[in-house]
Structures are given as structure tokens and as C-alpha cells.
N, C-alpha and C positions, 0 to 999 in steps of 0.2 A: 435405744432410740434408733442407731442405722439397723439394728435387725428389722424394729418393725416398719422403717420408713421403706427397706428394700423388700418385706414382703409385701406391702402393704401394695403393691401391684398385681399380685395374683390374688387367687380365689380364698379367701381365710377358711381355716380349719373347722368343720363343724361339730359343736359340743359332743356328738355320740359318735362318730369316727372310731374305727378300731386303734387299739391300743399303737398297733405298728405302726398304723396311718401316720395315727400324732406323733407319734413320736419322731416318727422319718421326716416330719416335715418338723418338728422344733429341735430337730438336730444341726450340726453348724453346714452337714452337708448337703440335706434337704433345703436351706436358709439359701445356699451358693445355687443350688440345680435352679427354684425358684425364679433367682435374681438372671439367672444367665439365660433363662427361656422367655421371661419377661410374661409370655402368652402361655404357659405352660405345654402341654404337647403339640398344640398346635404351633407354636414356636418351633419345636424340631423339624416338624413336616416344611413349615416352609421356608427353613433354612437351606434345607435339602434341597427343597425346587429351585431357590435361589444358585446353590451350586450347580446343579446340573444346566440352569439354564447361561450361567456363566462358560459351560462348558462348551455348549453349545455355540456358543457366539465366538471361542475362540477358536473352533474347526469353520464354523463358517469364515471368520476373519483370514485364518489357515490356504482353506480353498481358493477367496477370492485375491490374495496374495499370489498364489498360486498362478490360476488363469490370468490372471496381470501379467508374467511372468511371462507365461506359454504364448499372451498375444505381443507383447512385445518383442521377446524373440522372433516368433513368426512374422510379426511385420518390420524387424530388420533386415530378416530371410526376407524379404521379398522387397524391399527396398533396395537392399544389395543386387539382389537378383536383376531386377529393372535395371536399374545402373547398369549391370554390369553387361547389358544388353545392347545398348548404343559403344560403335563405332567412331574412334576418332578420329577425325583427317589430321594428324599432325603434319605431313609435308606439304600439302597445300597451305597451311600457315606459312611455315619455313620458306616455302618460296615466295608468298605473298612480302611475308617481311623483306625481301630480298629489293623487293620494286616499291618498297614504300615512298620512296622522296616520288617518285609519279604518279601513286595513287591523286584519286579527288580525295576535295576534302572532308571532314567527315561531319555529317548534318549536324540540320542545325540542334541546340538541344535538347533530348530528350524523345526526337526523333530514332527510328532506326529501319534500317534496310536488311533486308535478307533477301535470300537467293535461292528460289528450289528451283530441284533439279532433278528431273524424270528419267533414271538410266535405262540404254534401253541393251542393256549388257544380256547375252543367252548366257554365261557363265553360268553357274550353279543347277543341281537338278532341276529347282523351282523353274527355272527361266529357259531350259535348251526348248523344248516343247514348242515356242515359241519363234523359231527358226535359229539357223547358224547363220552368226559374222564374225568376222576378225575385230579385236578390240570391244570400245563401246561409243556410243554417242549418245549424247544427251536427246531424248525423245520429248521431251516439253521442258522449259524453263520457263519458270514464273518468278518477276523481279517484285516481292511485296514491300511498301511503304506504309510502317504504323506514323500513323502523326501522334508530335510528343502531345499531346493531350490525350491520345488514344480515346480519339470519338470518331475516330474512321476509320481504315484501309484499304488501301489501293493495290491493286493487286494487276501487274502487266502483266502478258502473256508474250514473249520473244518469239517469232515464227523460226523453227526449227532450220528454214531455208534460207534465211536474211542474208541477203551478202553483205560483209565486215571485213573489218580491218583485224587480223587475229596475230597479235605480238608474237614475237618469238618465245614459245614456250617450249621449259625442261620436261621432258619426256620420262614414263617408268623406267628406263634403261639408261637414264644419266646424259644421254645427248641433248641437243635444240632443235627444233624447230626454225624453220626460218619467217621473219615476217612473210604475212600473205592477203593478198583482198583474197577472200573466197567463203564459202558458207558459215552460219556461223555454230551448228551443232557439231562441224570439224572440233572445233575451239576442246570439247571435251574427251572429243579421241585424241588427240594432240596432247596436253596436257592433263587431261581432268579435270575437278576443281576450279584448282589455280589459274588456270589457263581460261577457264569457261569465266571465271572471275575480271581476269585484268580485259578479255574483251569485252564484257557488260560494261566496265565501268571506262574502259576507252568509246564506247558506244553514248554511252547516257552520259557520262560526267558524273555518275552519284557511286558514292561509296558506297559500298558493300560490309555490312559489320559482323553479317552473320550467314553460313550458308549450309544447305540440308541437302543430301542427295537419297535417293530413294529409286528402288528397282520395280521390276511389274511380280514377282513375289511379294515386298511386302506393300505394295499398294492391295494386292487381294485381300493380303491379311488384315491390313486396316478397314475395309468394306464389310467383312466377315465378323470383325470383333462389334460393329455398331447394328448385327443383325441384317444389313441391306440397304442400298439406298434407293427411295424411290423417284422414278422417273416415266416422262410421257412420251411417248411416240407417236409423232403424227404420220410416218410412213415404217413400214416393216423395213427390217434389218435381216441380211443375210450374207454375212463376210465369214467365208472361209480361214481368211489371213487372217481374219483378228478373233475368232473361235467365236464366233455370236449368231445365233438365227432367233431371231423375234418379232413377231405380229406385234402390227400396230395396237396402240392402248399404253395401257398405264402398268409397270410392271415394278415390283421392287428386283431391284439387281443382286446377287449374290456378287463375292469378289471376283469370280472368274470372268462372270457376263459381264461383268462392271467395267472391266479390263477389255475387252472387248468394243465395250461401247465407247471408252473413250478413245480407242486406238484406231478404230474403224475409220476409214477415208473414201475410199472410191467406191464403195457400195453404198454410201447414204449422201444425198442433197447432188449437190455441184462436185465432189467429189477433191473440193479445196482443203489443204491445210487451213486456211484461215477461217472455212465452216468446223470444222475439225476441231479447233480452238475455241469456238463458240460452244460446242458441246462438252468441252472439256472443265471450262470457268462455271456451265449450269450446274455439272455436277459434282464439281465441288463447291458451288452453292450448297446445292444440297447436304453433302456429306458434313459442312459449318453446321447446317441446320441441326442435323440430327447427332453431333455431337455436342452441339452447346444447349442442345434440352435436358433437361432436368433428369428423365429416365434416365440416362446416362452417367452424366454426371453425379450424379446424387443417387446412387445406385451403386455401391460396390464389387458385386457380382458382373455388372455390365462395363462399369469403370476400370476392371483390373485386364481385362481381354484388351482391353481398348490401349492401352498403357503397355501393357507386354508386347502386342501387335508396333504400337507404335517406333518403341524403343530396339525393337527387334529390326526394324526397318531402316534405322535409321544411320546413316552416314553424316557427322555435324564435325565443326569445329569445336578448337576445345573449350570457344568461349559457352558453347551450347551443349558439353559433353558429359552432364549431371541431371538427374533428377530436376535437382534444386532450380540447376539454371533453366530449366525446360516450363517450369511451375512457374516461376518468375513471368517467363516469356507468356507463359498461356493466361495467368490471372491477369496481367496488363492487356489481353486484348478482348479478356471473355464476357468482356460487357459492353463490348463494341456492340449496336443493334445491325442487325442483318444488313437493315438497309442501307448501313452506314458501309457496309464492305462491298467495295464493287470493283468487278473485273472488266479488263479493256484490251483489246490488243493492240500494240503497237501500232502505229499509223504506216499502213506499207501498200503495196501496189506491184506488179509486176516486174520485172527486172528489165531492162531496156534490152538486153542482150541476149536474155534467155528466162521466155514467161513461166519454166518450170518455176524460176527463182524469184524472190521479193528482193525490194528496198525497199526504206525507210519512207514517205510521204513529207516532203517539208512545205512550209515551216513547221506543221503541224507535232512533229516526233519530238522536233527542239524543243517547241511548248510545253508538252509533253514534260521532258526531262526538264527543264528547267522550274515547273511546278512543283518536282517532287524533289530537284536540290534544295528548295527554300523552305519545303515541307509550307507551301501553299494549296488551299481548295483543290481541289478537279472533280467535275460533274460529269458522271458518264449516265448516258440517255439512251433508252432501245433504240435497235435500228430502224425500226420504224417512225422514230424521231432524228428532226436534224441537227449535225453534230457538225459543230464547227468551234474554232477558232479563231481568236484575234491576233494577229502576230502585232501589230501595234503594242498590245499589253506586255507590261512589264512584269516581272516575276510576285513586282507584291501588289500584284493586283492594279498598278496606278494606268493611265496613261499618257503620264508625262504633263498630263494639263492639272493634274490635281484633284482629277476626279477619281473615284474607284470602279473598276469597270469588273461584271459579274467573270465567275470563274470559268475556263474555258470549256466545252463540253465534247465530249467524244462518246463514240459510238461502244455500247456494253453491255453489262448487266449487274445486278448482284445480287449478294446472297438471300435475302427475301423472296428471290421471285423465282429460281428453283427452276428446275422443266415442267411442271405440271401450270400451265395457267389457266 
């Protein structure tokens, strides 16, 4: 009964079949061959297929375990590598710690302050080209405030020339400084950092939580990894000192010329620092721009230059001396709208005693800083609009009678509006 139920799946025997036939198949090992092919020969064939196709899937599985492997490593190599590209200031920490009971205090929360800072050091081959000094000084410092909601940033521009109050700061060589009123990009041949640090924040009153320094090497290299940034000229440019000759029009800048253009002074406008600074906030308008578009970002070929450039550049604290912390800082402001970033300079005017120099403009600078200790509004408006101030207003807006009076307005720009208009 199980012989004939297990052959009873294949093809039965027919009556005139040769002798050997029949017999091979009503032998107990014909009975077994039968049963175990189920389809007869065609059951071997695609048992077969089924092995080798088994085969096949475990060299593919093989390989793509494989390249998992090969990019995982590689993108730790280069994770590493990144990392291990940024610069730490640890002793301007060390010294910061040192003055903390005098520090301000520190915003409100979820706010935060940082501090760039444009060295304008000839050290390194990148930079002699550029002329010799002794030391270095800070060539542009920019005081930016993200608000904790991160739907703005304000971005001040500090005039290189400001007279300040410059603390006594510890020196490379282990000496002091002594207090001094005098300029205030001294602050970072004095000290560095640190020094450039505790005068901001004797200046403004706002704490400092994070701070970046960066040379005119790799500000090139940053210009160079985004392919260029474009900008407009409404008068030709031809400065010797600052390596640039360009007709008027619409050019994209490579790093060199980039460098150039923002360094340029006496050869373009009025021949002010403070025009100087205006060109400087459009074009890194611009450079927000063309880094927070998508080509870029969302582009790995274009993203990884952009990132090694950066990293390579870059002088931070150790709060800011990781990948990770760098990623953090950038996804909290990368969906800030253009519009919503706007650059201002400082409210200042000539120095009483020597119009090479600036001061501060009051009340207007206090309003200023005191907006950004509450991490309150501030509306900056072209200069071809008017920009004013209420000193009546109080920091949160009120004044005093209970009503809320609009946020104070100063003279700007931001990152939407770029040099091309």
C-alpha cells in the first residue's frame, strides 16, 4: 500500500516497457529513486538550479557584507580624519576659567553666543604672501547670537578699530598685560582668544559660550570647497594690498579673490572700515547661501571638501572640538531662513580724539547689547532705511507703561539679500 501510494506520484509503468525498465522501477531502489524525485528527472535538474541558485545568493550576501565593511571603515577613516582636523584652544579656556566669577551671565535658555574671529596672522606659507607683522590681530570679529528658538541670528560685526577697555591679559610667554583703553583688535595680539574674549564680553555684557578663530588660508579654502561665491560690483576693484583687480559686474569669486575682496579698503567706496564691514556681512550672506543649498549639502562629493576645508580651518574651543559638536551646532541653525539672519555693525562713529578710531554710538550700542543679553527681537533695515532706537524701551520689549513697543531697528543686512540685487 505505501509502495503504491509513494509511486503513485510519478508516471506508472507501461504494460510493454522493457524487461529492465520494469523491473528497475518495481525494485525497492527504483521505488526510493521515484519517491525522492517526486517529478522524476526533471526533479534533479531543478534541484540543481535550486543549489546553485542558493549559491549564488550566498557570494552575493558574501560581497555585500563585504562592501558594508569596506564603507564603514572608510567612513570612520574619514570621520577620524575630519576630527582630527580641527584645532583645540585649550588655554584660552584655562584662562577663561580663571576670570569666571567676572564673566556675564550666561543667556538666557537655550540661547547661545559665539565669537568669530578673522586672524590676520602671516605665519604659515599659506599666509606670508600676504605681507609681514609681528604677532597677530584679529582682522574682523563677528559677535553671532542664535536665539533659543533658533528662528533667527544676529550676527554683529566689532569694528577692528573700536577703542575699549582691554583687561589685563596673560600673554604666549607667561607674562600680563596691563589694563589699557586702546583699540580693540590689540585685545588678540595681547592675549588671543582669551583676551579677545573677556574684552567682548566687558564691552557688551553678553557671554561668550563658544568661540572660532580662522586665518585668510583657510577662509580660501572654505570659498574653494563651495566652488565660489557669487557677487556684484557696482565699481571696479584694483587693490594691490589685498591681491584683487576686477571690473565692474557680476563675478563669482574664487578663494583668493574672495580674500581680497573682503580685505580690500582704500581702493573701493569711502575707503572706511565700516564700508569695509558692509562688504564683508554681504558676503558671507552669500557664502550661508550657497552653503545651505541643497547642491551642497545633499551632495557628498561637494559636502566632504566643504567639511575638510572647514575643519581644517578651524581654531574652536573644546566645547566645539568634535565633529559631533560642530553637527549639533549646524543642524540647530540650518533651518534658520535667510532672511531671518541678519548682520549689523556695531553702532560707532568716529573717535573724539583721533578720527582714524571709532566709538561705540550711545545709547544705541547698549540697546544693542542689551537685546541680545535677553535674547530679545532686533530688526535690522538697509541703509537706505531709517534706523533708530528707543532708549525709553526696556529690554523685554515694554515701556514701562505696559504697552509693548516694536523691536529696536538698526542699520544692516542679511543673508537673503546677498550683493547681487
Amino acid at each position: 500500500m505505501d509502495a503504491h501510494v509513494t509511486d503513485s506520484a510519478g508516471t506508472p509503468a507501461e504494460p510493454d516497457d522493457p524487461a529492465g525498465t520494469a523491473g528497475a522501477s518495481g525494485s525497492g531502489d527504483g521505488r526510493h529513486s521515484g519517491g525522492e524525485d517526486g517529478r522524476g528527472s526533471g526533479g534533479r535538474d531543478s534541484g540543481g538550479a535550486g543549489q546553485r541558485t542558493r549559491h549564488r545568493l550566498r557570494w552575493i550576501a558574501l560581497c555585500l557584507s563585504f562592501f558594508v565593511l569596506v564603507l564603514a571603515g572608510a567612513g570612520w577613516w574619514l570621520y577620524r580624519k575630519l576630527e582630527g582636523n580641527i584645532t583645540t584652544d585649550v588655554s584660552a579656556a584655562e584662562e577663561l576659567a580663571r576670570y569666571d566669577k567676572e564673566r556675564p551671565l550666561p543667556a538666557p535658555r537655550g540661547a547661545q553666543n559665539l565669537l568669530l574671529i578673522g586672524s590676520d596672522t602671516r605665519a604659515g606659507p599659506g599666509n606670508r604672501k600676504y605681507g609681514r607683522s609681528k604677532g597677530q590681530r584679529s582682522d574682523t570679529t563677528l559677535l553671532v547670537h542664535l536665539a533659543a528658538d533658533r528662528r533667527s541670528a544676529t550676527v554683529v560685526s566689532i569694528p577692528r578699530d573700536l577703542m575699549v577697555d582691554v583687561p589685563g591679559c596673560r600673554t604666549g610667554k607667561g607674562t600680563y598685560t596691563r589694563e589699557q583703553f586702546t583699540q580693540f583688535n590689540f585685545a588678540f595680539a595681547f592675549g588671543g582668544a582669551a583676551c579677545t574674549i573677556r574684552t567682548v564680553e566687558r564691552l557688551t555684557g553678553v557671554r561668550i559660550d563658544h568661540h572660532m578663530v580662522i586665518d585668510f588660508h583657510g577662509f580660501k579654502d572654505m570659498v574653494d570647497a563651495v566652488d565660489g561665491v557669487t557677487v556684484c560690483l557696482t565699481e571696479p576693484i584694483n587693490d594691490k594690498d589685498a591681491h584683487i583687480s576686477l571690473k565692474a559686474g557680476r563675478h563669482t569669486l574664487s578663494g583668493e579673490q574672495a580674500l581680497g575682496y573682503v580685505r580690500t579698503r582704500k581702493s573701493l567706496g569711502n575707503g572706511s572700515d565700516t564700508e569695509r564691514m558692509g562688504r564683508q556681512q554681504q558676503f558671507l550672506g552669500a557664502l550661508f547661501n550657497k552653503v545651505q543649498s541643497n547642491g551642497v549639502l545633499l551632495n557628498p562629493t561637494k559636502l566632504y571638501p566643504v567639511l575638510d576645508a572647514a575643519t581644517k580651518s578651524l581654531t574652536t574651543d573644546p566645547g566645539l572640538d568634535s565633529l559631533r559638536d560642530l553637527y549639533d551646532l549646524t543642524r540647530s541653525v540650518r533651518s534658520i531662513p535667510a532672511e531671518r539672519v541678519q548682520f549689523l555693525t556695531l553702532p560707532r562713529r568716529p573717535y573724539a580724539l583721533d578720527a582714524n578710531r571709532d566709538e561705540p554710538v550711545e545709547p544705541d550700542a547698549s540697546r544693542l547689547f542689551e537685546r541680545l543679553r535677553e535674547d530679545a527681537p532686533v530688526k535690522v533695515v538697509p541703509s537706505d532705511t531709517t534706523a533708530s532706537t528707543d532708549p525709553r524701551t526696556h529690554g523685554d520689549g515694554s515701556t514701562g507703561t505696559g504697552r509693548r513697543s516694536p523691536a529696536p531697528t538698526f542699520t544692516g543686512t542679511n543673508a537673503a539679500t546677498g550683493t547681487c540685487r
